[in-house]
C-alpha positions in Angstrom: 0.0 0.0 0.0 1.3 4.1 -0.8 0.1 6.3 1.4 0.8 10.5 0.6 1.2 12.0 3.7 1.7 15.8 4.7 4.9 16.7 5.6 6.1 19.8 8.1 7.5 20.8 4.2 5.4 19.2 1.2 4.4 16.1 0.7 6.3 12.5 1.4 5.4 9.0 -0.3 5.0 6.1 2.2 5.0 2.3 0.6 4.0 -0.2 3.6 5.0 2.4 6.0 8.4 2.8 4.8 9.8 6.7 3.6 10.1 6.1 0.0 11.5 8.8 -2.6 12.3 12.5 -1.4 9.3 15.6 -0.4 7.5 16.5 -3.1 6.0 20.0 -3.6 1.9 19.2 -3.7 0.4 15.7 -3.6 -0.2 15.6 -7.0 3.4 15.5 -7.3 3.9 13.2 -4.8 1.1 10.8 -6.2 3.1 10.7 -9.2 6.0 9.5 -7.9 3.4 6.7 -6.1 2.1 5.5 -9.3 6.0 5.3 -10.6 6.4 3.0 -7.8 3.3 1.2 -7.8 3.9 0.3 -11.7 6.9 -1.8 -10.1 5.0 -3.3 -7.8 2.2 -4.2 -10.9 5.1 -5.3 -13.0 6.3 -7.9 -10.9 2.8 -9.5 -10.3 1.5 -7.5 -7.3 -1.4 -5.2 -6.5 -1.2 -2.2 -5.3 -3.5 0.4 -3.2 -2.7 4.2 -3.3 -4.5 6.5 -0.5 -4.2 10.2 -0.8 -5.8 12.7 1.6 -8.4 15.2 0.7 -8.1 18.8 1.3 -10.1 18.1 5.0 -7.2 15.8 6.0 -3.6 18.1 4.8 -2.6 18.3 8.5 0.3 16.7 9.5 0.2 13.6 12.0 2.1 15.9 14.4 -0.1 18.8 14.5 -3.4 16.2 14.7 -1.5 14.9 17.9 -0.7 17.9 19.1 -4.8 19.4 18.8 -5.6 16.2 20.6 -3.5 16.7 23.6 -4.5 20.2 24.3 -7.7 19.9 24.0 -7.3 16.9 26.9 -5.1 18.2 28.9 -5.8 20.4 31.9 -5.7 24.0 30.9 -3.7 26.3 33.4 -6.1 28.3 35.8 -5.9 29.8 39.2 -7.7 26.2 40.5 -5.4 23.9 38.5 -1.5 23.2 39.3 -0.8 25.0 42.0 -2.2 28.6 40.9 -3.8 30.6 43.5 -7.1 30.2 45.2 
């Protein structure tokens, strides 16, 4: 399976979770370098699945992680962590 993911800096190309290829400049780029891949794969007798994220999902993993912890974790307030009472 390719997987285009966001990068801090473009676009990367993942093949069964692996960094494959350099960071590419939009995903369109970078799903061309996938389907240069894939035809490899399809060469040799395999199948092959590409997922690319919509516009909804260009975040990268990091800043989805990051969202998700502060919007759990405590926030600081004169109640919370030793501020005053």
């Amino acid at each position: 399976m390719f997987e285009i993911v966001k990068a801090p800096m473009g676009w990367s190309v993942f093949a069964d979770n692996v960094k494959i290829g350099g960071v590419y400049d939009s995903r369109g780029a970078a799903l061309e370098a996938a389907t240069l891949a894939a035809s490899d794969t399809i060469d040799d007798g395999g199948g092959v699945q590409i997922n690319v994220p919509g516009a909804e999902d260009e975040k990268p993993r990091w800043a989805v992680a990051f969202e998700i912890a502060t919007a759990i974790l405590p926030t600081r307030s004169g109640r919370e962590r030793g501020g005053s009472r």
